[in-house]
MDAnalysis code that builds the backbone (N, CA, C; Angstrom):
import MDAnalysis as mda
import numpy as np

u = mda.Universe.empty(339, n_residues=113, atom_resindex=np.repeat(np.arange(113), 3), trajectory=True)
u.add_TopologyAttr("name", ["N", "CA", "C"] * 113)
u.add_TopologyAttr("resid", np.arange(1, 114))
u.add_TopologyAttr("resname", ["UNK", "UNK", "UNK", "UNK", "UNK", "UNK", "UNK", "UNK", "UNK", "UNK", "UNK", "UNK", "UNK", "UNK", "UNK", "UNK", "UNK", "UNK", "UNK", "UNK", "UNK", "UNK", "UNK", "UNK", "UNK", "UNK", "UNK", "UNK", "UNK", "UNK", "UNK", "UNK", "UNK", "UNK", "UNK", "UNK", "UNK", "UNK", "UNK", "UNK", "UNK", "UNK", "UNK", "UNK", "UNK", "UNK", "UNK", "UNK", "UNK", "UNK", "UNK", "UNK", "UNK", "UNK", "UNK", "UNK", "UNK", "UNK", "UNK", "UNK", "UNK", "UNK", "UNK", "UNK", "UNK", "UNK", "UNK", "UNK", "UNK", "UNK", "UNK", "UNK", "UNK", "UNK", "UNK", "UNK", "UNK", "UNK", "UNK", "UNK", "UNK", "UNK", "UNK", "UNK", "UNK", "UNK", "UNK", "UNK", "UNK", "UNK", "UNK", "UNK", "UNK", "UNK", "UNK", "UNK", "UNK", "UNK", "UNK", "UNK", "UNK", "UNK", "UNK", "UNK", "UNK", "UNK", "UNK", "UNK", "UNK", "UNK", "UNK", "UNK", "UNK"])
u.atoms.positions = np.array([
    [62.662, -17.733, 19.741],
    [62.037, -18.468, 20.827],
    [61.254, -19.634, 20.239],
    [61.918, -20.618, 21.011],
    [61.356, -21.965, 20.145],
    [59.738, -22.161, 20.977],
    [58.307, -22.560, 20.084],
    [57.389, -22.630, 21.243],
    [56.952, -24.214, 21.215],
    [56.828, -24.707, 22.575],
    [56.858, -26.325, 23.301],
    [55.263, -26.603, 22.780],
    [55.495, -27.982, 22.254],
    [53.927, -28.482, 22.342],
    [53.770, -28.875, 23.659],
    [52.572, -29.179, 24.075],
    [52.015, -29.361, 25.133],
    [51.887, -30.685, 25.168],
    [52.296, -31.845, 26.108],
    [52.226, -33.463, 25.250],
    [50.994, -33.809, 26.620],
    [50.212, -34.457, 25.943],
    [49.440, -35.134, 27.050],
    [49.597, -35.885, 27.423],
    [49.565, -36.026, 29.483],
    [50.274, -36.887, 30.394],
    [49.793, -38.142, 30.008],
    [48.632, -38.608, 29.703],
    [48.428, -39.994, 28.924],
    [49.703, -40.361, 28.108],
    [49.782, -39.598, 27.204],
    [51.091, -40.287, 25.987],
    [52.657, -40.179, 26.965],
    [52.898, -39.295, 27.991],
    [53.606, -39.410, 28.523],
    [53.762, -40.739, 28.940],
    [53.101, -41.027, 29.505],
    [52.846, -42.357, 30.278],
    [53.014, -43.704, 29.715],
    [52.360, -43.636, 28.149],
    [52.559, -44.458, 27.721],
    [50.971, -45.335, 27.508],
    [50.331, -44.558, 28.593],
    [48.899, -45.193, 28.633],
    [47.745, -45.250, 27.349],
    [47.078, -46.161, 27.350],
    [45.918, -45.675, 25.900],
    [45.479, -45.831, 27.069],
    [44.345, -44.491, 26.142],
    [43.013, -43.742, 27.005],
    [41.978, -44.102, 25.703],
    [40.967, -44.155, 26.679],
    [39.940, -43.900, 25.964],
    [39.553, -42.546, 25.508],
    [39.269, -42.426, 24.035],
    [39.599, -40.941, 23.658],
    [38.045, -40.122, 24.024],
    [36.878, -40.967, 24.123],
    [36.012, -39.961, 24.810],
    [36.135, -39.378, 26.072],
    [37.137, -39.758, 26.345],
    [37.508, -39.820, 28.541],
    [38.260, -38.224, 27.939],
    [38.772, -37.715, 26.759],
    [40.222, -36.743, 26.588],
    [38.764, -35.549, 26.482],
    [39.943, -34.366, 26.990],
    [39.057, -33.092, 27.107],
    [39.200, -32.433, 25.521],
    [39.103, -31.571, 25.359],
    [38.609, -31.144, 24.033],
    [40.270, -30.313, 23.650],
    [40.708, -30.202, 24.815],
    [42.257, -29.694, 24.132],
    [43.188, -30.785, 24.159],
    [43.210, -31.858, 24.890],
    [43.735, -32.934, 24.691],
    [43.620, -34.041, 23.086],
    [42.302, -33.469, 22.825],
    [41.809, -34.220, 21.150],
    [42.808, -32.787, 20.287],
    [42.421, -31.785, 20.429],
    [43.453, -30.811, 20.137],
    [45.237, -30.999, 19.586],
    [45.597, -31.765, 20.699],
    [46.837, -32.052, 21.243],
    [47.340, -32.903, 19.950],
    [46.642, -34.011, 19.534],
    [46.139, -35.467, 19.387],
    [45.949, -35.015, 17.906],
    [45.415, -34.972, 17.481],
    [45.640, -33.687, 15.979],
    [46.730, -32.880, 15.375],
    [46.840, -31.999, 16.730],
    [48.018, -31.233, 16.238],
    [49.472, -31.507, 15.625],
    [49.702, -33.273, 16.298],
    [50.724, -33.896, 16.425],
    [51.036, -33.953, 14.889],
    [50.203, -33.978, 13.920],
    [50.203, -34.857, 12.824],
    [50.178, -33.524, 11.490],
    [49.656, -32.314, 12.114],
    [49.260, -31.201, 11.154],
    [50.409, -30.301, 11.485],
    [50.481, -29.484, 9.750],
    [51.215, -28.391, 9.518],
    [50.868, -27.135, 10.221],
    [49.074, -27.196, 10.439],
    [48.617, -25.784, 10.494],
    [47.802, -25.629, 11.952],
    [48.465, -26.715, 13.296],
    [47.958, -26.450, 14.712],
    [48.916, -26.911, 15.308],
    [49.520, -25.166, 15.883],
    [50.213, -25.573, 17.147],
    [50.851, -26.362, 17.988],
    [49.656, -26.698, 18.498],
    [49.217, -27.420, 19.688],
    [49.515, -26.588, 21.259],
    [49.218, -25.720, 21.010],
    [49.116, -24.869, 22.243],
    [48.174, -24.314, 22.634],
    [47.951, -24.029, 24.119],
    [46.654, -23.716, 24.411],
    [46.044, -22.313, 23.865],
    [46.960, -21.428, 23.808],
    [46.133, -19.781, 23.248],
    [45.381, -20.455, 22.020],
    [46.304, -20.746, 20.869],
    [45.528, -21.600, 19.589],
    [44.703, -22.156, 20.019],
    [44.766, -23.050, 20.827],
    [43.458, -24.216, 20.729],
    [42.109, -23.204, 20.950],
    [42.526, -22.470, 22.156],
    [41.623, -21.381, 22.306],
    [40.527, -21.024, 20.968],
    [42.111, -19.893, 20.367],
    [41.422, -19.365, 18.890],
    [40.761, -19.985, 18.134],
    [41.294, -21.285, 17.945],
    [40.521, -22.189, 16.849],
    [39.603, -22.771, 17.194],
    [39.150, -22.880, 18.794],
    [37.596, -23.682, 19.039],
    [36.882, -22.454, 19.193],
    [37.453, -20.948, 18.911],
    [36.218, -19.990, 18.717],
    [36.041, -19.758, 17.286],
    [36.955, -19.968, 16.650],
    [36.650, -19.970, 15.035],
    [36.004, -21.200, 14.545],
    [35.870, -22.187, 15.277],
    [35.082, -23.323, 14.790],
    [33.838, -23.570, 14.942],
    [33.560, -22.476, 16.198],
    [32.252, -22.280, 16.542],
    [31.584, -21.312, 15.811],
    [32.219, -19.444, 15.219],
    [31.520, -19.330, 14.575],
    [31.445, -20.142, 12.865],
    [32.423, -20.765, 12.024],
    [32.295, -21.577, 11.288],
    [31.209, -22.725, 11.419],
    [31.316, -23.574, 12.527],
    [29.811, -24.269, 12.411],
    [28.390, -23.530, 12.531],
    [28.439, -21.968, 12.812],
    [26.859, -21.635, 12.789],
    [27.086, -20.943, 11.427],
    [28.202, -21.169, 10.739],
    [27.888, -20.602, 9.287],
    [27.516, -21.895, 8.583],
    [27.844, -22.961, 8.465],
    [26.546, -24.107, 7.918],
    [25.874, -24.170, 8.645],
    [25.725, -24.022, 9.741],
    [23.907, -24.651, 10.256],
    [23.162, -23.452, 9.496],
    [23.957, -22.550, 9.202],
    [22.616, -21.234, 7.939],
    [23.129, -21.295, 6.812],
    [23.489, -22.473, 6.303],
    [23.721, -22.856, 4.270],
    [24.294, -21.508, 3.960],
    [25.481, -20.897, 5.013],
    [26.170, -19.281, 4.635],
    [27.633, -19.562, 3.961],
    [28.140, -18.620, 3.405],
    [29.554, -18.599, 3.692],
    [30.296, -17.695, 3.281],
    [29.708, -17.129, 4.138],
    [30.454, -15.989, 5.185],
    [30.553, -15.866, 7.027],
    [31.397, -15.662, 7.369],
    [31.954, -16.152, 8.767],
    [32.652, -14.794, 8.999],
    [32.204, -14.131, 10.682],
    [32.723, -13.101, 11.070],
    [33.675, -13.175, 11.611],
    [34.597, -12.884, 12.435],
    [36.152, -13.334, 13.377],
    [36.962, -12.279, 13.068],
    [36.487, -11.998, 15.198],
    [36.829, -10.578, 15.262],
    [36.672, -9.573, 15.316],
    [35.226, -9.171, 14.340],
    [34.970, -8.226, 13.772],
    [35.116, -8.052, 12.038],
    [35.478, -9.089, 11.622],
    [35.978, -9.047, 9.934],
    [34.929, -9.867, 9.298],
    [34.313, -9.942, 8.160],
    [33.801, -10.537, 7.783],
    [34.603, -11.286, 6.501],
    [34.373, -12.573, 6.013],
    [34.755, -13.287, 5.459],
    [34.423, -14.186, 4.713],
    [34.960, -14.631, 3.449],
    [33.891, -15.361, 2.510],
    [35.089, -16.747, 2.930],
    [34.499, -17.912, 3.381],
    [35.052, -18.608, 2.981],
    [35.462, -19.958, 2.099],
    [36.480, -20.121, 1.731],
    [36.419, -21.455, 0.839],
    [35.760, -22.622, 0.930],
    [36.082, -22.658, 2.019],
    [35.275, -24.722, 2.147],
    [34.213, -24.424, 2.036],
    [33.850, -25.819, 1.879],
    [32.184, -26.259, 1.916],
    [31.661, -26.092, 3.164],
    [30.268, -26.659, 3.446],
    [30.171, -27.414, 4.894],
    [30.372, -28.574, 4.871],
    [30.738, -29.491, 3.949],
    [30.974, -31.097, 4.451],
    [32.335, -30.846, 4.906],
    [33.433, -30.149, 4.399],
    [34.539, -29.776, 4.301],
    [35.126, -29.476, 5.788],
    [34.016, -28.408, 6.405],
    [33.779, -27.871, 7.754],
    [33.386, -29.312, 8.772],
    [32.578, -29.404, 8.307],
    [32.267, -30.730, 9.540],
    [33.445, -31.873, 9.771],
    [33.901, -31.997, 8.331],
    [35.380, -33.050, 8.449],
    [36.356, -32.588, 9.413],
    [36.497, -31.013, 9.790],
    [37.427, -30.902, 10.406],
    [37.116, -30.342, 11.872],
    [35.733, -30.523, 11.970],
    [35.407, -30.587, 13.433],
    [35.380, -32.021, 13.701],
    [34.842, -32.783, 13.382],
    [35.270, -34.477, 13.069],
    [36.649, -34.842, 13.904],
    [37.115, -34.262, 13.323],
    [39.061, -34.752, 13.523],
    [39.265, -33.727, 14.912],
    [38.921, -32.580, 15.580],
    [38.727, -32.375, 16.807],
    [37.808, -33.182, 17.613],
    [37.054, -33.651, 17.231],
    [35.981, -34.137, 17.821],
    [35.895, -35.509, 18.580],
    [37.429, -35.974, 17.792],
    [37.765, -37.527, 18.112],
    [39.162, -37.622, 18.111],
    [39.884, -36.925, 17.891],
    [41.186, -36.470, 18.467],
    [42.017, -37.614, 17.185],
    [41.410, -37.494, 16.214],
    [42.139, -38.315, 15.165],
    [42.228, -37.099, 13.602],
    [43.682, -37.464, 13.724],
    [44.105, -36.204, 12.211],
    [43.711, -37.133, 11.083],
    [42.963, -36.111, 10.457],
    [43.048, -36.853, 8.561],
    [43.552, -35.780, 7.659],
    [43.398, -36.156, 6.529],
    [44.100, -34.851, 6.178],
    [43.027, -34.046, 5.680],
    [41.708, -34.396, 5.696],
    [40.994, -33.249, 5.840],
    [40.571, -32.044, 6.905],
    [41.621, -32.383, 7.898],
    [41.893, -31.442, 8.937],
    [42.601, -30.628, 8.306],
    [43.714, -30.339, 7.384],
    [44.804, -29.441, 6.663],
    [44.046, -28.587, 5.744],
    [42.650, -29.000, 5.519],
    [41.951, -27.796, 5.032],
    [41.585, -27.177, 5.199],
    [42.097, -26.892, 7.124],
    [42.041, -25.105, 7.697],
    [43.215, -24.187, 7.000],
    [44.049, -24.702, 6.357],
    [44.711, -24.208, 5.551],
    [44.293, -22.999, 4.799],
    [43.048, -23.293, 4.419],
    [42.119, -22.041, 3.672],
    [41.947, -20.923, 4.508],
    [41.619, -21.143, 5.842],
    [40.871, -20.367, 6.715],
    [42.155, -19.705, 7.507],
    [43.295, -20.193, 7.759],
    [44.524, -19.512, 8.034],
    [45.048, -18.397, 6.543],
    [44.714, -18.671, 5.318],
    [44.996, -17.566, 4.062],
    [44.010, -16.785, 4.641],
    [42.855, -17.011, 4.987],
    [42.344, -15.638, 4.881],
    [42.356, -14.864, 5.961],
    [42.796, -15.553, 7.096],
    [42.884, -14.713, 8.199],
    [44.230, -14.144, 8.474],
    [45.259, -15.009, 7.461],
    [46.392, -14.196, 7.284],
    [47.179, -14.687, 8.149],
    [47.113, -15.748, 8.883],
    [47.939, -16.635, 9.582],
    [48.619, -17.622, 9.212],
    [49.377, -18.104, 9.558],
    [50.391, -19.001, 8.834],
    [49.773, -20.670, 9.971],
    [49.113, -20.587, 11.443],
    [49.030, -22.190, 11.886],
    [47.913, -21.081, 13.041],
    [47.305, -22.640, 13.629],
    [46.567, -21.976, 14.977],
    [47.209, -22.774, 16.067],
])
């Protein structure tokens, strides 16, 4: 079963939007296009804006370790590392420091979100 990205009716269209006007799965969308390791589907987008949330309250406490799920976890990145790739959700532009959820898919044992 092949699974469909989700294309946003803006790019359908052909239209530029202003990307603060795009909802937070649409910057999602907008990202995903360009990365190995997102979807671009809504369950993922889901998963990964709850793993990004507890990941950002693991730097706002200089931690690193991050729960998800119920598991606890040491993880690789930094926090500048972390913020780069809320960054690139945040503005719906891929860099390739977005591909360094790469880390955080090894340890959760997933292959993309």
């Amino acid at each position: 079963m092949k699974i469909q990205k989700w294309i946003c009716p803006h790019q359908q269209r052909g239209v530029k939007m202003n990307r603060r006007a795009l909802s937070d799965f649409e910057k999602y969308i907008l990202v995903s296009e360009h990365s190995k390791y997102a979807l671009g589907t809504y369950p993922n987008f889901l998963k990964l804006k709850e793993l990004m949330s507890t990941l950002n309250q693991m730097v706002s406490k200089n931690n690193n370790t991050y729960t998800y799920y119920g598991e606890v976890y040491v993880s690789n990145l930094t926090g500048p590392e972390i913020n780069k790739i809320q960054d690139c959700l945040d503005t719906g532009k891929w860099t390739s420091s977005f591909d360094k959820i790469k880390h955080i898919c090894v340890d959760l044992g997933i292959s993309r979100f």
